[in-house]
C-alpha positions as CSV (number, residue, x, y, z in Angstrom):
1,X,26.8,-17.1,-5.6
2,X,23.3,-15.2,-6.8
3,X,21.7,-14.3,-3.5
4,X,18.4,-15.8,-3.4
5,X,14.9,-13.3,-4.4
6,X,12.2,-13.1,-1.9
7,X,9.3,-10.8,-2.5
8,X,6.6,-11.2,-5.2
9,X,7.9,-13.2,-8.2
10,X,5.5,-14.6,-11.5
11,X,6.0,-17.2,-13.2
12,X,4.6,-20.5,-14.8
13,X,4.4,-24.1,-13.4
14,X,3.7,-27.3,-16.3
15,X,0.9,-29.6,-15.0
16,X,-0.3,-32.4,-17.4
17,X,1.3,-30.7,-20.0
18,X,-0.4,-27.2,-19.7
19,X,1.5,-23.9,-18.6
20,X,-0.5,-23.1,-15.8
21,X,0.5,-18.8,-14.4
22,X,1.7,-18.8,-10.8
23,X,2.2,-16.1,-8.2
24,X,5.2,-16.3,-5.6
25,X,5.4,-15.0,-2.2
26,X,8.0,-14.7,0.1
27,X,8.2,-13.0,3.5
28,X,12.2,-11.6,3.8
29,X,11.8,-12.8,7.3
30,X,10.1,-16.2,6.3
31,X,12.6,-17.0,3.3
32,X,12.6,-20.3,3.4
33,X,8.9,-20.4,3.0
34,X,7.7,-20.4,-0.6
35,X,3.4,-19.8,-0.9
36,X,2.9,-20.8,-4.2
37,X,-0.5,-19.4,-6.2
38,X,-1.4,-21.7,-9.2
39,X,-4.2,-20.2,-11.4
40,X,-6.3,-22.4,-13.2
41,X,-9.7,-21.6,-14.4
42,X,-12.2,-23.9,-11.6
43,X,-9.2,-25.1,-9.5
44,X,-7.5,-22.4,-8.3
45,X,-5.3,-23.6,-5.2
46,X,-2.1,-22.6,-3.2
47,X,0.6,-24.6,-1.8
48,X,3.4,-23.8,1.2
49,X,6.4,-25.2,0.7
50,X,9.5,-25.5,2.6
51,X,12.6,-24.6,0.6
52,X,16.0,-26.6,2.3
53,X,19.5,-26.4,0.3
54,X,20.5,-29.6,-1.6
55,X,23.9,-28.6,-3.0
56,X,23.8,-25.4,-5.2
57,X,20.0,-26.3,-5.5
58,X,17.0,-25.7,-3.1
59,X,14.7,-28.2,-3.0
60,X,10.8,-27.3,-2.3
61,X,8.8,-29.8,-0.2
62,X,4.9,-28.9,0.2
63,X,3.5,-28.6,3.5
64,X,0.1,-27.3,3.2
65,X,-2.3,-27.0,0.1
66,X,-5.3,-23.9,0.1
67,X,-8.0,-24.4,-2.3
68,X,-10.0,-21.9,-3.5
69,X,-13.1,-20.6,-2.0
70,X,-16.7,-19.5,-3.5
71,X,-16.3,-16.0,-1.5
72,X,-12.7,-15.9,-3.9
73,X,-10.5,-16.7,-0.2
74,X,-9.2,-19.8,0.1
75,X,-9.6,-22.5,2.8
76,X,-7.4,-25.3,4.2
77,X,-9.8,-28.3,3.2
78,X,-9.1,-32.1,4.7
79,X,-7.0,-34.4,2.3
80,X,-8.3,-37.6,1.2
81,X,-5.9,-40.5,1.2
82,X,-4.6,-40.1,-2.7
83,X,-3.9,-36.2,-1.8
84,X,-2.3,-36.7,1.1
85,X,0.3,-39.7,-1.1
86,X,0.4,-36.7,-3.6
87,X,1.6,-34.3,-1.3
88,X,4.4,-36.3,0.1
89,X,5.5,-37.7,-3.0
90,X,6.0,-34.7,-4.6
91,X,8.4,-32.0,-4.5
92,X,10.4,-29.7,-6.9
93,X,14.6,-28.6,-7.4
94,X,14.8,-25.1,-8.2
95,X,18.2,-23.3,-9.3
96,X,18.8,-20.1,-7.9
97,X,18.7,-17.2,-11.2
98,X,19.4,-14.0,-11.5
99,X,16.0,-13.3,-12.8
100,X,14.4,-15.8,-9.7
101,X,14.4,-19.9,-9.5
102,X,13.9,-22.0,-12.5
103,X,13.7,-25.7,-12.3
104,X,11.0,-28.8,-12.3
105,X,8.4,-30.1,-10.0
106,X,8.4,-34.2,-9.8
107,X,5.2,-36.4,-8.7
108,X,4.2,-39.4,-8.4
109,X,3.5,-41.6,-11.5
110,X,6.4,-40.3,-12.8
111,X,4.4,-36.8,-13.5
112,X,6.1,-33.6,-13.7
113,X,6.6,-30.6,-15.4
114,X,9.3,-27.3,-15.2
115,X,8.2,-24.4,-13.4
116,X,9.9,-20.7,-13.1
117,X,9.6,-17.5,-11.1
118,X,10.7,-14.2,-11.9
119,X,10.6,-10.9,-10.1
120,X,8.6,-8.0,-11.6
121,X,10.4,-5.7,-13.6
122,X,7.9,-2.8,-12.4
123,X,8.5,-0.9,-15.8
124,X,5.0,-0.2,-16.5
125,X,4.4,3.1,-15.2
126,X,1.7,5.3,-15.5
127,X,2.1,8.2,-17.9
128,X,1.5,12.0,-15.4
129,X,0.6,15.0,-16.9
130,X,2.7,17.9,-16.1
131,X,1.8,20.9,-14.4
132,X,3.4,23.8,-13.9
133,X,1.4,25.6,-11.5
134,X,-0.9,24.9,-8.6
135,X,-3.3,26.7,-11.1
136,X,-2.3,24.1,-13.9
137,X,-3.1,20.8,-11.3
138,X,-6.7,22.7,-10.6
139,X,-7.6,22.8,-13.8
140,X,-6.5,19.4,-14.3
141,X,-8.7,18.2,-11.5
142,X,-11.3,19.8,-13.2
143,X,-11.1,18.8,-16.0
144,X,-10.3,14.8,-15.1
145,X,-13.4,15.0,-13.0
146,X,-15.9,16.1,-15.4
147,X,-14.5,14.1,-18.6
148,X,-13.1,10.5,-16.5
149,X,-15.0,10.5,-13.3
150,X,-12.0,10.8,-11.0
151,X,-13.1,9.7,-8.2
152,X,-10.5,8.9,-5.2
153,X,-7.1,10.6,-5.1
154,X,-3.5,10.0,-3.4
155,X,-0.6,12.3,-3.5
156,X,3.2,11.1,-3.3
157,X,6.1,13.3,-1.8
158,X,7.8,12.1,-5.0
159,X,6.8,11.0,-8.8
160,X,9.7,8.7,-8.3
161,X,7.1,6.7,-5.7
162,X,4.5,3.9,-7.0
163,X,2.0,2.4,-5.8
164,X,2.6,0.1,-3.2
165,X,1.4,-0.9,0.2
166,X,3.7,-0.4,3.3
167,X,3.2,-4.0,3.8
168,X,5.2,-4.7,0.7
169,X,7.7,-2.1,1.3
170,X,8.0,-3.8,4.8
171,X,9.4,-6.9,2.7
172,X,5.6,-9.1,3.1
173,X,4.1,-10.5,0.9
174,X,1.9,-13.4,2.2
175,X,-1.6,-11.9,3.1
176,X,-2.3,-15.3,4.6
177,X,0.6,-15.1,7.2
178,X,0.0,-11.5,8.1
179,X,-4.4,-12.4,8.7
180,X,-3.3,-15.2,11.0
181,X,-0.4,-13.9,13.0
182,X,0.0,-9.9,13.0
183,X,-3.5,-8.4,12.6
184,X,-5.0,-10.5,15.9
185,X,-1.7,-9.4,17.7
186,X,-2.2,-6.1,16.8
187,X,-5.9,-6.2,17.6
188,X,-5.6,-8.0,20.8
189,X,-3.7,-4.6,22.2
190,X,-5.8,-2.4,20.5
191,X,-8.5,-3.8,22.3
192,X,-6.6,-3.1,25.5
193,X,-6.1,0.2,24.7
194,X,-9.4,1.9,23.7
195,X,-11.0,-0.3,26.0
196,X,-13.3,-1.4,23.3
197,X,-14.0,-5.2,21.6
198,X,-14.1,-6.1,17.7
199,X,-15.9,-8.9,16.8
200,X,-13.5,-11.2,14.8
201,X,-16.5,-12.7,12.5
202,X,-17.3,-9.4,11.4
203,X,-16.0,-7.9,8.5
204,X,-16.6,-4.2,9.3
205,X,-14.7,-4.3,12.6
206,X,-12.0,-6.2,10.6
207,X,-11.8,-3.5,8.4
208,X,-11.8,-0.8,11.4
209,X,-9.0,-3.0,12.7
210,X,-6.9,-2.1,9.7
211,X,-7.9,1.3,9.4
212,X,-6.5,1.8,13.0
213,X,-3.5,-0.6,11.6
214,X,-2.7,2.1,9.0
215,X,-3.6,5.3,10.4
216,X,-0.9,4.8,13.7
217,X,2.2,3.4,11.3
218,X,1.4,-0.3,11.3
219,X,2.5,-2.0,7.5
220,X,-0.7,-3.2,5.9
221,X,-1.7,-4.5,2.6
222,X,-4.2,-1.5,2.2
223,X,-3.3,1.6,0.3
224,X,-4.9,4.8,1.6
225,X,-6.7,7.2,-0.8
226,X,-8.9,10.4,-0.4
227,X,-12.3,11.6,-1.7
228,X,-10.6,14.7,-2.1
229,X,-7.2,16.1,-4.5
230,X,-6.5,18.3,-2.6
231,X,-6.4,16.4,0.7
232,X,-4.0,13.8,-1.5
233,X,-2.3,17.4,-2.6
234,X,-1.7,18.4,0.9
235,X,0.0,15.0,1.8
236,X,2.1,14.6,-1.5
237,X,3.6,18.7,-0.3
238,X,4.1,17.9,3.2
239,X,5.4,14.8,2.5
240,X,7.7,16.3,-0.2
241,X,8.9,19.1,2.3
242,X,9.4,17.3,6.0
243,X,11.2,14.1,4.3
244,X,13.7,17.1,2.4
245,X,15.1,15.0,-0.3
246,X,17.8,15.5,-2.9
247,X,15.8,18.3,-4.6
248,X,17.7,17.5,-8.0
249,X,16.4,13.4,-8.2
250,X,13.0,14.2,-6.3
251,X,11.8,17.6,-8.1
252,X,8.2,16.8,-8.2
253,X,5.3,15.4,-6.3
254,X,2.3,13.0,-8.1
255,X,-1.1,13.0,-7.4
256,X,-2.6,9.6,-8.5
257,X,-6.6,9.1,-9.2
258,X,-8.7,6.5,-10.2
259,X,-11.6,6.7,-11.7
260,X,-15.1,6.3,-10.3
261,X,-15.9,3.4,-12.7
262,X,-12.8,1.3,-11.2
263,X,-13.9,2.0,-7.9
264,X,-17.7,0.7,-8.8
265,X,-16.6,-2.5,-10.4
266,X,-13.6,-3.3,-8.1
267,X,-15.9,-2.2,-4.6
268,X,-17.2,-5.6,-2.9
269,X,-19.4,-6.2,0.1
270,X,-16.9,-8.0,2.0
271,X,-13.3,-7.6,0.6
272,X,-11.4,-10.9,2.0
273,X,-7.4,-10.7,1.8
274,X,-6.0,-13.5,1.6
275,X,-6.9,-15.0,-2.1
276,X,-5.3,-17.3,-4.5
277,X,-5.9,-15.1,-8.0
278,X,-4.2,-11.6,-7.4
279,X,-6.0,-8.7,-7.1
280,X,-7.1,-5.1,-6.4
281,X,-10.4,-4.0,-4.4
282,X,-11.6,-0.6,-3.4
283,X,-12.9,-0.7,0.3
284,X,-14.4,1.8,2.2
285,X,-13.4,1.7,6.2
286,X,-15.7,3.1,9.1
287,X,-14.3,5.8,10.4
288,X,-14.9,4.8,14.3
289,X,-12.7,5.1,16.8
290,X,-10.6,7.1,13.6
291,X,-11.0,10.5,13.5
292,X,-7.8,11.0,11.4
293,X,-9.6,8.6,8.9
294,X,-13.1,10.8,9.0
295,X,-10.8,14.5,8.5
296,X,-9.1,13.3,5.4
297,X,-11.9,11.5,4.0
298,X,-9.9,8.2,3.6
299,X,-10.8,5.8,1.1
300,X,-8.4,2.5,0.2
301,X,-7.6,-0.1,-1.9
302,X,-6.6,-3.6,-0.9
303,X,-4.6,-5.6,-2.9
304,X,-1.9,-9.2,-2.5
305,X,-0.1,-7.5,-5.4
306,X,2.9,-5.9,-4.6
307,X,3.8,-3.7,-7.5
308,X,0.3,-2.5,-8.0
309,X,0.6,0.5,-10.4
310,X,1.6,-2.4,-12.6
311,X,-1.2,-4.5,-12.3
312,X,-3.6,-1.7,-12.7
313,X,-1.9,-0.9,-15.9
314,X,-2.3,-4.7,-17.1
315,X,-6.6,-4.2,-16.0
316,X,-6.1,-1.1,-18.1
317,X,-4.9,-3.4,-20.9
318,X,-7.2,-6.5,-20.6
319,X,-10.2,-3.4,-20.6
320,X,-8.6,-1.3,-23.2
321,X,-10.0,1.7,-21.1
322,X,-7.6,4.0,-18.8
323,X,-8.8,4.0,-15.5
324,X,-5.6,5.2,-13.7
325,X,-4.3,9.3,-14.0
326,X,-1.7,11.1,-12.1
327,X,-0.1,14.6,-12.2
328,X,3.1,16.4,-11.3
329,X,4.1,19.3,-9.8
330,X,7.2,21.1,-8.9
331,X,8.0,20.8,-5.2
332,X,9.3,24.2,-5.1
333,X,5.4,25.0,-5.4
334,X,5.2,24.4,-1.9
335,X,5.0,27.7,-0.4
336,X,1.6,28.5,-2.9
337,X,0.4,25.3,-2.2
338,X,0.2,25.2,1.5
339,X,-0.8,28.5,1.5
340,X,-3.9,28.0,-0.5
341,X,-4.5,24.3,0.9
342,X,-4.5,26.5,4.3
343,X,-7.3,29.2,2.7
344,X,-9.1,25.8,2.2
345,X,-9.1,25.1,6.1
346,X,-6.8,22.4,4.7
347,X,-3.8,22.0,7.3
348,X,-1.8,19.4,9.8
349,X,-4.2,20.4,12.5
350,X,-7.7,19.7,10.4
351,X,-6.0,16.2,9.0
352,X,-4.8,15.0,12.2
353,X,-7.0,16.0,15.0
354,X,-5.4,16.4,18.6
355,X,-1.7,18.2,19.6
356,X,0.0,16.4,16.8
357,X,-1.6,17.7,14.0
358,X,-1.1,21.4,16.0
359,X,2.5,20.7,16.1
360,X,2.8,19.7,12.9
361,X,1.0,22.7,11.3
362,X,2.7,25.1,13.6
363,X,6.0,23.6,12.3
364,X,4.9,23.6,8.4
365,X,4.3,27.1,9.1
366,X,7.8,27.9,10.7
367,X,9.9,26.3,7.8
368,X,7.7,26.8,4.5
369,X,4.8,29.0,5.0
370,X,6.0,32.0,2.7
371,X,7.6,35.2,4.4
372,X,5.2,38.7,4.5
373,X,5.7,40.8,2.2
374,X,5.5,43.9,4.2
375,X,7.9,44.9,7.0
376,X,7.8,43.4,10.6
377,X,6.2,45.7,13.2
378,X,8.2,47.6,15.7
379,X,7.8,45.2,18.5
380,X,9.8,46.4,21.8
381,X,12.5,44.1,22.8
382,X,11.8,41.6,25.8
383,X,13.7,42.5,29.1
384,X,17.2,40.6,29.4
385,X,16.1,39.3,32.9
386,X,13.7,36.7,32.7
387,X,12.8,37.5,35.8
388,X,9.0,39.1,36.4
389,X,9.1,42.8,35.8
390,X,8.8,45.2,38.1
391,X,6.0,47.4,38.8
392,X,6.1,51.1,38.6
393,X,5.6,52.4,42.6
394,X,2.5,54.6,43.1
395,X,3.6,58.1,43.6
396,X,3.3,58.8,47.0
């Protein structure tokens, strides 16, 4: 039996005899709940459906229907008496594929159509530029900087990583779900904590809500970036060295950046999450109540797509401009790296203010931080005893 896909699947659905694009989302702890994004040009909407087993096929019955918004979120509007007949009357039988589900939706009226999901074959990767040296990734900063307008930066621990939010990796992929049930839970305690209150109308203390969110190991659909390469440098080394993976299959870290003209046209006043058309957004969090967010000059993008470098790549496309970069280096680098990212004032201790980030630097230093070169000073041994010496007596 093919084990069913949850996750982030694409497809099409045929209404009225037009192949209208779709987006799937399914929660791995939610898999019998299927949020359904159809895209059409002025009637954007979204439906949750409730998947139950009818043989070897699973048959979807809608429970709720979004519409789309002017602010691009979507709303839970009141049903008029022919919608609400709609929505019971129809449902859809979908076989379970390899690739995803494949089946047809029936209505009323005798209406219908065959609809499809498949998962994302995440093939379109950027292409990184190799450098050899930490010399060769300077220059390359430079020179990406003055000829593209780099503009934010994030490092990887390996080039074998994309681009996607821990909230996907966590196996979520409903924006919606995770607005209404985890980001009040988690703010509810973060209130508690830092004795402090965030206004739930207002879009900046949502935003400082996730920030927090991110910055203290919570998933969320926000990827984190840096102003600065060599912050993203010092993350995608670190990384690279404390996680100590199969050297042979993870030989290099990337450094990702986008450009500033991405950033420009993809920054909105008020980012809202949960939408019906997928997307990407650059959005800058305050930094209160974050000092880890202020040290590494933390910049992010949002997104309900889960394989994002792949969606970038299709903007890239549509534009026929490259906005996306990345670059390479050897992991054995390490030792120059964090030596020269600590000339920089660039360590554990700057990035993560407090004891942590001491420890952490102090143990970065103990495992990689390259040996001196000149022989170790003749230091006198300790005494045996651990006991407080004695002091010589006076002569008498």
């Amino acid at each position: 039996m093919v084990k069913r896909a949850t996750g982030q699947l694409w497809g099409n659905v045929e209404i009225n005899g037009v192949n209208l694009s779709t987006m799937l989302c399914i929660d791995s702890d939610a898999p019998d709940e299927f949020m359904l994004h159809i895209l059409e040009d002025g009637n954007d909407r979204a439906v949750l459906a409730i998947a139950s087993s009818e043989g070897e096929l699973l048959r979807l019955t809608p429970k709720f229907l979004y519409r789309h918004a002017q602010d691009g979120s979507w709303l839970l509007p009141a049903l008029n008496e022919q919608e609400v007949k709609e929505m019971r009357e129809t449902s859809a039988l979908l076989a379970v594929t390899a690739a995803g589900y494949e089946g047809r939706w029936i209505g009323p009226d005798d209406r219908g159509g065959a609809i499809s999901f498949s998962l994302s074959d995440k093939d379109d990767r950027v292409i990184a530029e190799y450098c050899e040296t930490w010399d060769d990734f300077k220059s390359w900063v430079t020179t990406l900087r003055r000829n593209n307008g780099a503009a934010i930066y994030r490092g990887h621990g390996s080039n074998q990583f994309r681009l996607e939010t821990t909230l996907s990796r966590a196996g979520r992929n409903r924006i919606e779900r995770y607005c209404a049930e985890t980001v009040p839970q988690f703010r509810n305690h973060t209130e508690a904590l830092l004795s402090t209150w965030f206004d739930k109308t207002s879009a900046d203390d949502f935003s400082t809500v996730l920030g927090l969110a991110q910055h203290h190991g919570l998933p969320i659909p926000l990827l984190d970036w840096t102003a600065s390469p060599y912050v993203a440098a010092f993350f995608a080394f670190t990384d690279a060295l404390d996680a100590r993976r199969d050297p042979q299959e993870h030989s290099h870290v990337r450094i990702f950046a986008l450009t500033n003209e991405f950033v420009e046209l993809t920054t909105q006043p008020i980012v809202t999450l949960p939408r019906v058309r997928p997307y990407v957004a650059s959005l800058s969090i305050s930094a209160r109540s974050n000092p880890r967010l202020y040290a590494q000059q933390g910049q992010f993008l949002v997104s309900n797509v889960s394989a994002m470098e792949d969606f970038i790549r299709h903007v890239e496309r549509a534009a026929q401009k490259r906005v996306l970069f990345a670059a390479d280096i050897p992991t054995e680098a390490a030792s120059d790296v964090l030596e020269d990212l600590t000339f920089m004032g660039l360590t554990a201790a700057t990035m993560f203010p407090g004891l942590d980030g001491i420890c952490k630097m102090m143990r970065h230093e103990m495992s990689f931080k390259r040996r001196a070169q000149h022989a170790a000073p003749n230091v006198p041994s300790p005494p045996l005893s651990l006991e407080e010496p004695q002091q010589p007596k006076a002569a008498e």
